[in-house]
PDBQT receptor file of N, H, CA, C and O in Angstrom, charges set to zero:
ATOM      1  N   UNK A   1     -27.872  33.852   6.642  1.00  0.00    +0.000 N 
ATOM      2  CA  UNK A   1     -28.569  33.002   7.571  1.00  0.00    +0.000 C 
ATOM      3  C   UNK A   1     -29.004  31.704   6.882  1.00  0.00    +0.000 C 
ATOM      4  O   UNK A   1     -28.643  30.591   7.263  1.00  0.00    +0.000 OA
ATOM      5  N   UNK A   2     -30.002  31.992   5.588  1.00  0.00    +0.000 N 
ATOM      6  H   UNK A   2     -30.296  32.897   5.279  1.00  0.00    +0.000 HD
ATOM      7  CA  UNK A   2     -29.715  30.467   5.079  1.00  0.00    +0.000 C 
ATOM      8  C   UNK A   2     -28.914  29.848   4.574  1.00  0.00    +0.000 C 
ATOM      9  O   UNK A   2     -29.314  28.754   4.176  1.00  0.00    +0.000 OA
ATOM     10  N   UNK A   3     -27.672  30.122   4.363  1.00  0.00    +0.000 N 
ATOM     11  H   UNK A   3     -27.347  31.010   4.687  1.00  0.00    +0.000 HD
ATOM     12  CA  UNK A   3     -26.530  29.473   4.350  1.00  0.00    +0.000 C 
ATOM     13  C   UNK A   3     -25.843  28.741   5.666  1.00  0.00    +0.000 C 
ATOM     14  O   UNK A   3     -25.127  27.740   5.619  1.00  0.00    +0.000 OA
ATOM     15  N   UNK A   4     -26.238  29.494   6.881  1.00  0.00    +0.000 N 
ATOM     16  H   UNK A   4     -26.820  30.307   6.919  1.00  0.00    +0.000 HD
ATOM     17  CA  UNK A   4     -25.454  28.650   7.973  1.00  0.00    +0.000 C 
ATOM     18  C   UNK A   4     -26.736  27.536   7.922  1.00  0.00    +0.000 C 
ATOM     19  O   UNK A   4     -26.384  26.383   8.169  1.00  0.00    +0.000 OA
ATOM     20  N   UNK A   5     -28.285  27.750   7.612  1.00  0.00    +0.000 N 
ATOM     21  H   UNK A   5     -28.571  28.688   7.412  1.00  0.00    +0.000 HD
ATOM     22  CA  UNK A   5     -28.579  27.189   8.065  1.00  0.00    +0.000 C 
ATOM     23  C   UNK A   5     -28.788  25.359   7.142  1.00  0.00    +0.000 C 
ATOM     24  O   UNK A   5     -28.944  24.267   7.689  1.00  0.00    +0.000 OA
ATOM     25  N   UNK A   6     -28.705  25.678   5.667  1.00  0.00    +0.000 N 
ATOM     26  H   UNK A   6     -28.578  26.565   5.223  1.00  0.00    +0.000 HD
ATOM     27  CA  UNK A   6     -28.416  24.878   4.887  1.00  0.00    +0.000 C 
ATOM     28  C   UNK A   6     -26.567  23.805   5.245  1.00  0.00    +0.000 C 
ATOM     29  O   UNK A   6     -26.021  22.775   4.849  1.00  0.00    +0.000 OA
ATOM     30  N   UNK A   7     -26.309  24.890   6.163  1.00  0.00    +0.000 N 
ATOM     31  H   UNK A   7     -26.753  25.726   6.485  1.00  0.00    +0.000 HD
ATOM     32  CA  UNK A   7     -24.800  23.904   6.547  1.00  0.00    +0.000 C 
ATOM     33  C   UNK A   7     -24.874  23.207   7.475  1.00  0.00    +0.000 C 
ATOM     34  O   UNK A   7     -24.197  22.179   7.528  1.00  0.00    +0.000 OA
ATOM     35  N   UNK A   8     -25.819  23.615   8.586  1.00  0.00    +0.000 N 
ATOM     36  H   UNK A   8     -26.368  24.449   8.543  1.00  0.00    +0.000 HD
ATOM     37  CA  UNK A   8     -26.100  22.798   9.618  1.00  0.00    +0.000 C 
ATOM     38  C   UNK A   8     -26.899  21.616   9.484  1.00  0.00    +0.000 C 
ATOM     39  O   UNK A   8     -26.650  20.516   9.978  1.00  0.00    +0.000 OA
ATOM     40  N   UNK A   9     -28.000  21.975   8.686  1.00  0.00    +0.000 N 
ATOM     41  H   UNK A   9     -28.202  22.868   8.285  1.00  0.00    +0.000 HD
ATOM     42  CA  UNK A   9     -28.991  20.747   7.995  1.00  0.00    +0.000 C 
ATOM     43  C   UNK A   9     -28.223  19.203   7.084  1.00  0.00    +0.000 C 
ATOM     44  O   UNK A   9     -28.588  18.034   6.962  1.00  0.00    +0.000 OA
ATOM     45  N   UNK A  10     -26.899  20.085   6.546  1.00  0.00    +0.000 N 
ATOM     46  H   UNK A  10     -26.602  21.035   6.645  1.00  0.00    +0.000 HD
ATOM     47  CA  UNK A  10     -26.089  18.824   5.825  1.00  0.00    +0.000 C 
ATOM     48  C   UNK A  10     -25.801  17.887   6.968  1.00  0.00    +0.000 C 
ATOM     49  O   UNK A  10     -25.908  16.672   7.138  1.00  0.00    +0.000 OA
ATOM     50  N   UNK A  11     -25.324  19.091   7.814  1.00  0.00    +0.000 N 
ATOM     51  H   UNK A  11     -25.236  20.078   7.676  1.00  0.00    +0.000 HD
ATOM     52  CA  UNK A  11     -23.924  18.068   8.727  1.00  0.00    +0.000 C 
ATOM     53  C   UNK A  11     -24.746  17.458   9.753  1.00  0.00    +0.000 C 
ATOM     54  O   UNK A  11     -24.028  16.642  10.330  1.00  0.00    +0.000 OA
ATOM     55  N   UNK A  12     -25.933  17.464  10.265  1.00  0.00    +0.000 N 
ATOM     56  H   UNK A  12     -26.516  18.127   9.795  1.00  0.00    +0.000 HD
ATOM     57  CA  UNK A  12     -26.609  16.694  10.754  1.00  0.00    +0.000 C 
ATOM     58  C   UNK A  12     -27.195  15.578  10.392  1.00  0.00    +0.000 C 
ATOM     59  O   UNK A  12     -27.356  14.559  11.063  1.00  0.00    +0.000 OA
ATOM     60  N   UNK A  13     -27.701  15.931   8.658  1.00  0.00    +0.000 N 
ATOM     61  H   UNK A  13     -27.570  16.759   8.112  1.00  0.00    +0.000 HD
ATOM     62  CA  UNK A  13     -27.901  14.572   7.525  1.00  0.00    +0.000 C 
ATOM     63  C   UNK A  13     -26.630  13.634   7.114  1.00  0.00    +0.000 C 
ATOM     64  O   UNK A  13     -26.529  12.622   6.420  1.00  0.00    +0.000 OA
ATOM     65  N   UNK A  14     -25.540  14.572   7.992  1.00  0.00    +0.000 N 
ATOM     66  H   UNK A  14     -25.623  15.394   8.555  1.00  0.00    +0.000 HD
ATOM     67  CA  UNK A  14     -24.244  13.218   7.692  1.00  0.00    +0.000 C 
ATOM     68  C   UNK A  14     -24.292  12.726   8.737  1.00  0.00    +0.000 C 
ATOM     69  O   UNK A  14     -23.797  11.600   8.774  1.00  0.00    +0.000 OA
ATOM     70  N   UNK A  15     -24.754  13.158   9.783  1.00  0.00    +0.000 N 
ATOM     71  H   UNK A  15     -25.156  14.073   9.753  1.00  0.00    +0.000 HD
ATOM     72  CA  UNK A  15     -24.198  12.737  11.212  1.00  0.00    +0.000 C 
ATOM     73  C   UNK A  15     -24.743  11.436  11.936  1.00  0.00    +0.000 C 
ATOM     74  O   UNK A  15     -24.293  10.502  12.600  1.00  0.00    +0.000 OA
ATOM     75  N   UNK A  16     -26.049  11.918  11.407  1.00  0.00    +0.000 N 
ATOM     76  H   UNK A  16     -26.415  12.677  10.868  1.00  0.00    +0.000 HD
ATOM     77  CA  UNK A  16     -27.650  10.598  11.886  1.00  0.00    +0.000 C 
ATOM     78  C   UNK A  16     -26.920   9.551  11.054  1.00  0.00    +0.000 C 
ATOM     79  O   UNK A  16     -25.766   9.456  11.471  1.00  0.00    +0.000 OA
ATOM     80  N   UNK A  17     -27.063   9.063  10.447  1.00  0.00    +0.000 N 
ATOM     81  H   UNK A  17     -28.001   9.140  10.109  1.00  0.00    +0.000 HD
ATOM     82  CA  UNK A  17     -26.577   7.529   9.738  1.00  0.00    +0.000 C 
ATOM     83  C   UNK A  17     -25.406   7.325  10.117  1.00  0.00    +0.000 C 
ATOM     84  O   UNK A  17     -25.179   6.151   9.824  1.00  0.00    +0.000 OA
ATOM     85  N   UNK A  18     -24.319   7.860  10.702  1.00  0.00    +0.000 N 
ATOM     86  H   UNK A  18     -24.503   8.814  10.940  1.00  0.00    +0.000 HD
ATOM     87  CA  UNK A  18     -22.772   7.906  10.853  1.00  0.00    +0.000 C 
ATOM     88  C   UNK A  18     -23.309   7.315  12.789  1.00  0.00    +0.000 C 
ATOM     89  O   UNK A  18     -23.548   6.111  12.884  1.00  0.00    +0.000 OA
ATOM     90  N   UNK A  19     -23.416   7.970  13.804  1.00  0.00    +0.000 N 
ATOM     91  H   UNK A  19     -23.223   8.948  13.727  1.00  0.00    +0.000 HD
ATOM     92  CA  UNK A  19     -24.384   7.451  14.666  1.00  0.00    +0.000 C 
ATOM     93  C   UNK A  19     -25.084   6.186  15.092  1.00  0.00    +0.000 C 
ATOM     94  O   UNK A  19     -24.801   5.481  16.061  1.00  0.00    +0.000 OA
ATOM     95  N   UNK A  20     -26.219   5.987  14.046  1.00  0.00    +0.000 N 
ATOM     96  H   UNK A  20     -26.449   6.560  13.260  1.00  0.00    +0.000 HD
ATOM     97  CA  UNK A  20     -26.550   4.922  13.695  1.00  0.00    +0.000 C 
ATOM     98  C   UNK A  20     -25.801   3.508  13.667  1.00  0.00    +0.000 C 
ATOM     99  O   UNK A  20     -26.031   2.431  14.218  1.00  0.00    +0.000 OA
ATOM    100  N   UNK A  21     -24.805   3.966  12.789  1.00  0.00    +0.000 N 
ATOM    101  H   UNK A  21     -24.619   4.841  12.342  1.00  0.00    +0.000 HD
ATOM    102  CA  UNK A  21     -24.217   2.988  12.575  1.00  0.00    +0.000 C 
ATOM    103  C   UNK A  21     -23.123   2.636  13.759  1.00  0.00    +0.000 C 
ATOM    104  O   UNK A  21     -22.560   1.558  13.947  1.00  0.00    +0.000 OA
ATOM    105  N   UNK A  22     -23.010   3.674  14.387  1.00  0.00    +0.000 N 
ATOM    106  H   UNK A  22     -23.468   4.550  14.234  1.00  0.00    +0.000 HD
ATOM    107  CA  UNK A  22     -21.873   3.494  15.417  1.00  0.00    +0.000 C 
ATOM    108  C   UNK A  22     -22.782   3.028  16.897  1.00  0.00    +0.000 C 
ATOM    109  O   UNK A  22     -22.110   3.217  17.911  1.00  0.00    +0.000 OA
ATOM    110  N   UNK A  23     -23.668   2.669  17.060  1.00  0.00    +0.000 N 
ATOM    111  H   UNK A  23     -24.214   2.516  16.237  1.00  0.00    +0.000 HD
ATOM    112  CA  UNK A  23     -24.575   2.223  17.940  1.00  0.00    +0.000 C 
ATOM    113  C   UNK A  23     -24.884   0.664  17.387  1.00  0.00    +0.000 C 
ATOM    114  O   UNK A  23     -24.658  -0.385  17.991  1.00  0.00    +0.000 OA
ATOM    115  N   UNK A  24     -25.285   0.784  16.471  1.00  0.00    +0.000 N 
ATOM    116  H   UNK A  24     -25.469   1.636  15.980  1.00  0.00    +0.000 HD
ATOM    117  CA  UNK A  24     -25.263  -1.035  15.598  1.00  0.00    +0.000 C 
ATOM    118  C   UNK A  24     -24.084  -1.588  15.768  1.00  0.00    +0.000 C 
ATOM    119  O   UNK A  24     -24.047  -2.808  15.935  1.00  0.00    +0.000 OA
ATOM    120  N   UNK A  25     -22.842  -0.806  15.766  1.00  0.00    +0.000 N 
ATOM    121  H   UNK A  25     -22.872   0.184  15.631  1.00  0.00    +0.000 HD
ATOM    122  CA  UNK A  25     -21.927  -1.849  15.412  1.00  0.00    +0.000 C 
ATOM    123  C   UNK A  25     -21.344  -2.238  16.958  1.00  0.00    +0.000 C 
ATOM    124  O   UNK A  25     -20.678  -3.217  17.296  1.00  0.00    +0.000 OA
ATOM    125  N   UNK A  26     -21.921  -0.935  17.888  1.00  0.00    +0.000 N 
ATOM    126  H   UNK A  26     -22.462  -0.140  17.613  1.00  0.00    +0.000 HD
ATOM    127  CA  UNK A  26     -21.028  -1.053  19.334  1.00  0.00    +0.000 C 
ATOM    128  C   UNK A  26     -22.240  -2.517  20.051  1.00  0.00    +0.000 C 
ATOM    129  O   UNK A  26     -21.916  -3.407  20.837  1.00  0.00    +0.000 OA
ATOM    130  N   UNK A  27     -23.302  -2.329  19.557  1.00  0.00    +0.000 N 
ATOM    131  H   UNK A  27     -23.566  -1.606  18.918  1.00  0.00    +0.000 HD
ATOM    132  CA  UNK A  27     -24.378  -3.464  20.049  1.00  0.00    +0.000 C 
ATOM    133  C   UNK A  27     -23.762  -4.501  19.782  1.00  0.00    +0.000 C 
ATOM    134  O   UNK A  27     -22.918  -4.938  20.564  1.00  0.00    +0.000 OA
ATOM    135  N   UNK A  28     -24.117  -5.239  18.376  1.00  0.00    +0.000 N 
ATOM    136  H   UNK A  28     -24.802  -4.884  17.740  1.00  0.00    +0.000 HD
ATOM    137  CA  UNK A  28     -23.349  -6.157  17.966  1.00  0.00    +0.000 C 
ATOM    138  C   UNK A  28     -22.096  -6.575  18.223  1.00  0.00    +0.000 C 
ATOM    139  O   UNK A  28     -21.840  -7.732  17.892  1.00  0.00    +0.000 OA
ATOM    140  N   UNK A  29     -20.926  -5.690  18.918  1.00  0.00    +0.000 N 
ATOM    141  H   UNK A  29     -21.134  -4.750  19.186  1.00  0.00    +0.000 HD
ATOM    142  CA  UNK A  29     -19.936  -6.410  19.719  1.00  0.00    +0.000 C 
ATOM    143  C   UNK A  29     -19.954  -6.744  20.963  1.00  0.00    +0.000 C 
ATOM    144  O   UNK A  29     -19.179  -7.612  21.365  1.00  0.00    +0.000 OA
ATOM    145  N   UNK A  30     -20.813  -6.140  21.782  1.00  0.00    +0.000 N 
ATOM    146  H   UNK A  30     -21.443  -5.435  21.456  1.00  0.00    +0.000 HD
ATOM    147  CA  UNK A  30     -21.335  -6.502  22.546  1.00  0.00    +0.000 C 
ATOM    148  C   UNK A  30     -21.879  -7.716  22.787  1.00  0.00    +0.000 C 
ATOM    149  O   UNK A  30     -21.684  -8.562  23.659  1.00  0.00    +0.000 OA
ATOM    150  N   UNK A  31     -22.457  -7.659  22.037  1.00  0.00    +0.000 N 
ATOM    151  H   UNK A  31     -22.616  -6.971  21.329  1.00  0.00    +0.000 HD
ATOM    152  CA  UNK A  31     -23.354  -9.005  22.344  1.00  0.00    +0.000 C 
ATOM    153  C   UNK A  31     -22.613 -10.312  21.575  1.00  0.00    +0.000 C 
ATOM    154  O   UNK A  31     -22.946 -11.466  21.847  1.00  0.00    +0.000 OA
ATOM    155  N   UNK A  32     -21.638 -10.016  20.648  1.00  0.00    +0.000 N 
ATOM    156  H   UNK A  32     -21.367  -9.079  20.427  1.00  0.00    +0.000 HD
ATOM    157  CA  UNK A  32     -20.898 -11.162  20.155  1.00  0.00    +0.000 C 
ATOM    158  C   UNK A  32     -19.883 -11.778  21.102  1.00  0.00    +0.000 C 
ATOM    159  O   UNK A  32     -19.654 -12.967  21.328  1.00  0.00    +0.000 OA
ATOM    160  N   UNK A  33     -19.086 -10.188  21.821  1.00  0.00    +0.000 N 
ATOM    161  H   UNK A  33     -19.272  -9.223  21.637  1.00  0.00    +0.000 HD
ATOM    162  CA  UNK A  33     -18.398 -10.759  22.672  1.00  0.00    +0.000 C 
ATOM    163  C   UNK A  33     -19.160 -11.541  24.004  1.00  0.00    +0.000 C 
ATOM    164  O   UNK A  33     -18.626 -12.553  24.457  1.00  0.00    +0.000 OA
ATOM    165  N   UNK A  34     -20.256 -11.093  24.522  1.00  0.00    +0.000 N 
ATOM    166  H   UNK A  34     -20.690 -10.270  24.154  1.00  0.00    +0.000 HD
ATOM    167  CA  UNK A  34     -21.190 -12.178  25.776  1.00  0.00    +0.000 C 
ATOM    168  C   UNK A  34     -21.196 -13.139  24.990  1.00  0.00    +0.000 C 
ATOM    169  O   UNK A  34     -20.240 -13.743  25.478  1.00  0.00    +0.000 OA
ATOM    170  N   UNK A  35     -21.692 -14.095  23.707  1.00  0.00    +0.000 N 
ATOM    171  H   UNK A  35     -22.468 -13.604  23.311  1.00  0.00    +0.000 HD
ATOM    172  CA  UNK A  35     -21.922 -14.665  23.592  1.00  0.00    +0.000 C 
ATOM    173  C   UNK A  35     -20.823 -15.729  23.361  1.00  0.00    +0.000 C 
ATOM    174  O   UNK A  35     -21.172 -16.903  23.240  1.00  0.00    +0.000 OA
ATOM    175  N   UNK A  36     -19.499 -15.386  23.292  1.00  0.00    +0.000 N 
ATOM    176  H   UNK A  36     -19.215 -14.432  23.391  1.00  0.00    +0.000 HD
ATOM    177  CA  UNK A  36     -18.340 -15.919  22.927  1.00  0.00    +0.000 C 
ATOM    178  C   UNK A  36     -18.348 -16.164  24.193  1.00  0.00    +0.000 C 
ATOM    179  O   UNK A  36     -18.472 -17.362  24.445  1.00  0.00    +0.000 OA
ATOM    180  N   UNK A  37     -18.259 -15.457  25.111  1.00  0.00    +0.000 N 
ATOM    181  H   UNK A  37     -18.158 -14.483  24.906  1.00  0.00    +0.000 HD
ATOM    182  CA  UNK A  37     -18.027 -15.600  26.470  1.00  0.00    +0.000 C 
ATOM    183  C   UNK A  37     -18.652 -16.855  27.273  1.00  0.00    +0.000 C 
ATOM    184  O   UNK A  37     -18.046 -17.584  28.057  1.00  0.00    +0.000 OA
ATOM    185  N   UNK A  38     -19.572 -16.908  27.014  1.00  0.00    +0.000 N 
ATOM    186  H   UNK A  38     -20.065 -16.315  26.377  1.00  0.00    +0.000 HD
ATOM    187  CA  UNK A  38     -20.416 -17.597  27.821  1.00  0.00    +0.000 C 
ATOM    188  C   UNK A  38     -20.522 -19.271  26.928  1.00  0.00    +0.000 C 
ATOM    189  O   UNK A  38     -21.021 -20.312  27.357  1.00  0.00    +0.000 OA
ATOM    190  N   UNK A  39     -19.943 -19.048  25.765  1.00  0.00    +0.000 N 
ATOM    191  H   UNK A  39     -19.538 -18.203  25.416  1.00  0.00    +0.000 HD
ATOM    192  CA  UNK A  39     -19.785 -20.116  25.090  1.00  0.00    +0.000 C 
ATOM    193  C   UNK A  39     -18.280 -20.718  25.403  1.00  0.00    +0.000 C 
ATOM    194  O   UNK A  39     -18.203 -21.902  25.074  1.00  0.00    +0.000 OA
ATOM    195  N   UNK A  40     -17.274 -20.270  25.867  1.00  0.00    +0.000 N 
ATOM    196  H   UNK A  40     -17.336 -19.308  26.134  1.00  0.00    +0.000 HD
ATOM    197  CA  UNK A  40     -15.820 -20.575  26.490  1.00  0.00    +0.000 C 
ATOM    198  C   UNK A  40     -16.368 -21.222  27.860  1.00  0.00    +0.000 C 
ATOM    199  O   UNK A  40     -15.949 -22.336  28.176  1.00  0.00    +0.000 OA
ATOM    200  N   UNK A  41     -17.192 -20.624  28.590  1.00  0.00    +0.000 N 
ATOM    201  H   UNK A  41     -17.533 -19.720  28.333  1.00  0.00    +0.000 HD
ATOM    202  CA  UNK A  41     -17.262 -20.653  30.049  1.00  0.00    +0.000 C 
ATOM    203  C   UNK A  41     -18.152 -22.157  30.158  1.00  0.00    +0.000 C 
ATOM    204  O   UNK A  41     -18.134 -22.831  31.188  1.00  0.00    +0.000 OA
ATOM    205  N   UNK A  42     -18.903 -22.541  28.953  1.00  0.00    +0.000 N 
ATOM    206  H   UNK A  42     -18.917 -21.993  28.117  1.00  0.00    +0.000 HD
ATOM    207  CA  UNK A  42     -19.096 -23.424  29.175  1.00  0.00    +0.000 C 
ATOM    208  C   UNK A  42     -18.755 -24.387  29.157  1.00  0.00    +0.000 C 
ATOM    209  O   UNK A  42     -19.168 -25.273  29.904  1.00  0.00    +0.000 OA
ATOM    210  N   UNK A  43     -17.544 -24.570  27.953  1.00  0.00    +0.000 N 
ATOM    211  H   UNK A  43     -17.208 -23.850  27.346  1.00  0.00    +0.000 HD
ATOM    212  CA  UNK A  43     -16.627 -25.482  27.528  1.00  0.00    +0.000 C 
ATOM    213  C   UNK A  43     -15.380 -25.584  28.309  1.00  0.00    +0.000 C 
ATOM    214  O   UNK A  43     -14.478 -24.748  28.371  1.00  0.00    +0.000 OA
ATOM    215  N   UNK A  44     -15.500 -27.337  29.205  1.00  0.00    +0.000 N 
ATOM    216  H   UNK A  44     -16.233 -28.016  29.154  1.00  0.00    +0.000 HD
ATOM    217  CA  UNK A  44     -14.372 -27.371  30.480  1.00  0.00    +0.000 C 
ATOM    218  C   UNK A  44     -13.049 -27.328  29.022  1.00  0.00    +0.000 C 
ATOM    219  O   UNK A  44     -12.173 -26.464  29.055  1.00  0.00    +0.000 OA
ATOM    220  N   UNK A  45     -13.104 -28.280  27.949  1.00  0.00    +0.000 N 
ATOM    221  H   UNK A  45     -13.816 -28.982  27.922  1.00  0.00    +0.000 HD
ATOM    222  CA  UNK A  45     -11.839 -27.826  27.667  1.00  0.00    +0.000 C 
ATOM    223  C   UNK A  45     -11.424 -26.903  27.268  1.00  0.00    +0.000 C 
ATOM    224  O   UNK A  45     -10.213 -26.842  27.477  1.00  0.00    +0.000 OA
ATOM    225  N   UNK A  46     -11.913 -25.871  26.631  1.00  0.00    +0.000 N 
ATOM    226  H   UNK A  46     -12.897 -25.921  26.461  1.00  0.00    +0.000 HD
ATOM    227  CA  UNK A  46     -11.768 -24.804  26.353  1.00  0.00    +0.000 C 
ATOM    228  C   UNK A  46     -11.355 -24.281  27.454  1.00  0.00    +0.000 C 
ATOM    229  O   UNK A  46     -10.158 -23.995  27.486  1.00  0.00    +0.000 OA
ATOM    230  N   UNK A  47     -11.933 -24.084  28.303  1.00  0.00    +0.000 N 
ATOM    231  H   UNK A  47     -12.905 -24.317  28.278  1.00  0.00    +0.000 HD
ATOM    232  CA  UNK A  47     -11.296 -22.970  29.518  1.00  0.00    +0.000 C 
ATOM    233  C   UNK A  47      -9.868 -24.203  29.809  1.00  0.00    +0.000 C 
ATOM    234  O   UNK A  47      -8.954 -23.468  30.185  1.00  0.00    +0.000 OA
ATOM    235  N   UNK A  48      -9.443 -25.354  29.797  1.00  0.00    +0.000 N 
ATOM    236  H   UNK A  48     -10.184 -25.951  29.491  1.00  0.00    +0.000 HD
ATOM    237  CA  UNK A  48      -8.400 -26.174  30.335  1.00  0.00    +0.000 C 
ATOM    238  C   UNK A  48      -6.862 -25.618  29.035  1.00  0.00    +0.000 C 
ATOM    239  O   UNK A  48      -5.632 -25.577  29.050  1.00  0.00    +0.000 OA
ATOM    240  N   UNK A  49      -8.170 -25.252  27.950  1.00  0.00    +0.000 N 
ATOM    241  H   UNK A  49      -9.170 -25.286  27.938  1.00  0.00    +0.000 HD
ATOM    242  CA  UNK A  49      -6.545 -24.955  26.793  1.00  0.00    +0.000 C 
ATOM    243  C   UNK A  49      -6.250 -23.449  27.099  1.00  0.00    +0.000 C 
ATOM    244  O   UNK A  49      -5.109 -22.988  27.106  1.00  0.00    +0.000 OA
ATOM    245  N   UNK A  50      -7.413 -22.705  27.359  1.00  0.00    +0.000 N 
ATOM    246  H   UNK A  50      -8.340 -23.080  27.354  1.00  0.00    +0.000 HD
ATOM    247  CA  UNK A  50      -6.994 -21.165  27.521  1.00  0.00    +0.000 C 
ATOM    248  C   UNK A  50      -6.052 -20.885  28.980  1.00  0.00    +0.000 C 
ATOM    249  O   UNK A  50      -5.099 -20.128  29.166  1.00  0.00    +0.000 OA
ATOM    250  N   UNK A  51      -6.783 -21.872  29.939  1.00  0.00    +0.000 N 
ATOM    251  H   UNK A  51      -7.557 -22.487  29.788  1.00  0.00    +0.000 HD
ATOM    252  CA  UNK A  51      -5.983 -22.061  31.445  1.00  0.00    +0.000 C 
ATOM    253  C   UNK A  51      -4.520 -22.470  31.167  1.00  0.00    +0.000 C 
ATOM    254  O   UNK A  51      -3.954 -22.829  30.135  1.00  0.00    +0.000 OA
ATOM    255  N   UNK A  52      -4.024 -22.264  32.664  1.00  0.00    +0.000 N 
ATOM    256  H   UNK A  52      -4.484 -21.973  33.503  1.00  0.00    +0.000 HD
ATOM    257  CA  UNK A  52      -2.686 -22.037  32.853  1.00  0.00    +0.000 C 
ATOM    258  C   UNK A  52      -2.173 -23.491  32.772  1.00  0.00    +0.000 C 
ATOM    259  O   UNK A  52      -2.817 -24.390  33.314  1.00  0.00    +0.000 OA
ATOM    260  N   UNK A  53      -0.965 -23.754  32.072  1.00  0.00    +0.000 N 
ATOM    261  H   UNK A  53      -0.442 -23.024  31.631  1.00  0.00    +0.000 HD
ATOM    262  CA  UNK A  53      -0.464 -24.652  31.906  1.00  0.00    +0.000 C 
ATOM    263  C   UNK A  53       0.202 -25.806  33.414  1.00  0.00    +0.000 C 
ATOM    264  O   UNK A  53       0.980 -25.313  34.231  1.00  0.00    +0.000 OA
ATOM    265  N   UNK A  54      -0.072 -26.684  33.489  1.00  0.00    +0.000 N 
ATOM    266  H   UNK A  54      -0.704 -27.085  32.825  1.00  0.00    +0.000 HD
ATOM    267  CA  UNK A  54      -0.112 -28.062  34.440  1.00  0.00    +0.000 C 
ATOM    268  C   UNK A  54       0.924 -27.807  35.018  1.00  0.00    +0.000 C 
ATOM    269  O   UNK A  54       0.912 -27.538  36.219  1.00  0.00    +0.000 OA
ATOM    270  N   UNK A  55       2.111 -27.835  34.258  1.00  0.00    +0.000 N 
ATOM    271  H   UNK A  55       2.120 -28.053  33.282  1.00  0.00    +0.000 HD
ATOM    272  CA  UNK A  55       3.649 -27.767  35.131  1.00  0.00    +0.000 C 
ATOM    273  C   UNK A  55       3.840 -26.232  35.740  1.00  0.00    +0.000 C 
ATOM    274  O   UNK A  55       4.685 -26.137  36.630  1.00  0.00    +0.000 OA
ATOM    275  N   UNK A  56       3.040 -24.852  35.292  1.00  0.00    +0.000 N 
ATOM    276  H   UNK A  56       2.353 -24.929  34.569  1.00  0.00    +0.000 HD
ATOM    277  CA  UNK A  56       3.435 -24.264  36.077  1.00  0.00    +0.000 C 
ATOM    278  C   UNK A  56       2.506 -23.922  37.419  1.00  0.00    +0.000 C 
ATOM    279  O   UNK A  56       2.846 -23.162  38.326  1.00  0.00    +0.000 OA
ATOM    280  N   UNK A  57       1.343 -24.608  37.336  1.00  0.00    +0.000 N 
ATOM    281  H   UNK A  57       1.067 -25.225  36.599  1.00  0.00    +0.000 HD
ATOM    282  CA  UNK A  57       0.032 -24.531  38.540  1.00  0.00    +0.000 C 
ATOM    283  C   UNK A  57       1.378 -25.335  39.213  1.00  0.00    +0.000 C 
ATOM    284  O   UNK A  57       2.222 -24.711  39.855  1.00  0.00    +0.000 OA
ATOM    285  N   UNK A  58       1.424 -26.136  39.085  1.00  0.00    +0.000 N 
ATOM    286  H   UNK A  58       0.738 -26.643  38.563  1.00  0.00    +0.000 HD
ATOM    287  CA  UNK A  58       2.216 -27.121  40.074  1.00  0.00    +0.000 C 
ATOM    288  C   UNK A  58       3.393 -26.954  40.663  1.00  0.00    +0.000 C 
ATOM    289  O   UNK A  58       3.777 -27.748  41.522  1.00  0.00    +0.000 OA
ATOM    290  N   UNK A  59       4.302 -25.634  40.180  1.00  0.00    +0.000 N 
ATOM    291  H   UNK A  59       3.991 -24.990  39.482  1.00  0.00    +0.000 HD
ATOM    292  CA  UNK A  59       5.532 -24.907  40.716  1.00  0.00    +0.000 C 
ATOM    293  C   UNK A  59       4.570 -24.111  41.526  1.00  0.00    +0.000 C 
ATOM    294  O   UNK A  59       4.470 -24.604  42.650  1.00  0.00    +0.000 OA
ATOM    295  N   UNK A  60       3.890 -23.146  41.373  1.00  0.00    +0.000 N 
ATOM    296  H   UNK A  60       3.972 -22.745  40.460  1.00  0.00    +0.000 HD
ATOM    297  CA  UNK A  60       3.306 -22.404  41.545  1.00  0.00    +0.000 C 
ATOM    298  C   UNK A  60       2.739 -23.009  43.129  1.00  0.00    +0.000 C 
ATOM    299  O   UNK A  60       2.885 -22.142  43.991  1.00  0.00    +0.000 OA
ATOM    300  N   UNK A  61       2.119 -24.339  43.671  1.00  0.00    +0.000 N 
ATOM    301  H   UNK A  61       2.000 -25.043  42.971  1.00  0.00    +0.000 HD
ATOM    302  CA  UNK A  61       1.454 -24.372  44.836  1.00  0.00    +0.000 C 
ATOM    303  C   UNK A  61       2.745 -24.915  45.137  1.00  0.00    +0.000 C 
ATOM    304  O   UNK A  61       3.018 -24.527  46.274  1.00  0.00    +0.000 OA
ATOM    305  N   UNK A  62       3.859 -25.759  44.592  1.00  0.00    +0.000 N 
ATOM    306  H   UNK A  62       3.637 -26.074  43.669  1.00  0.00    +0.000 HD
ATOM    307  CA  UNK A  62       4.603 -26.112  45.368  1.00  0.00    +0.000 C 
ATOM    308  C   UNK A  62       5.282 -25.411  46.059  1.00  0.00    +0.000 C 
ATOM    309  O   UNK A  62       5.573 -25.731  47.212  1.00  0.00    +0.000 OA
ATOM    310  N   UNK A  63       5.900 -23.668  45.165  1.00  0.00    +0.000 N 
ATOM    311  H   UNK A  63       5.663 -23.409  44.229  1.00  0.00    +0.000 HD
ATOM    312  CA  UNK A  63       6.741 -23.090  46.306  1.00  0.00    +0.000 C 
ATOM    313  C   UNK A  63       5.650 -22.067  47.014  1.00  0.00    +0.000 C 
ATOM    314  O   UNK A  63       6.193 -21.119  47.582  1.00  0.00    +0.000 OA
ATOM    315  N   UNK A  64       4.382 -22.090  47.070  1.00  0.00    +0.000 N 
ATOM    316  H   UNK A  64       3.941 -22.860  46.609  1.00  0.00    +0.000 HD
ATOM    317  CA  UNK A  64       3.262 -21.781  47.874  1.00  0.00    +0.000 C 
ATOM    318  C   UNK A  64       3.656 -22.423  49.267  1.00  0.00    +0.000 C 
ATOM    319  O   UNK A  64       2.887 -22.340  50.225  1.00  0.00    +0.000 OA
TER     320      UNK A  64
């Protein structure tokens, strides 16, 4: 019995910081990616270089 229970006590002392860290790192992309986001969305050229290229908007409504 104190052997399972010394095994369970490890693998939980590996688990908490392993966790941890996987909550920090899922935050932090999170919030890097909103902030990228909202930093594109503000920038007209930026969204004009990521947007669809001129000659094909313009096939595009013409055979519309």
């Amino acid at each position: 019995m104190d052997s399972y229970f010394n095994l369970v006590v490890r693998n939980i002392r590996d688990t908490i910081p392993k966790m941890i860290g996987h909550f920090l790192v899922r935050n932090s992309q999170e919030n890097l990616q909103y902030s990228i986001y909202n930093e594109i969305m503000k920038s007209e050229e930026m969204l004009r270089e990521l947007g669809e290229p001129l000659h094909i908007q313009e096939e595009r409504e013409t055979v519309t």
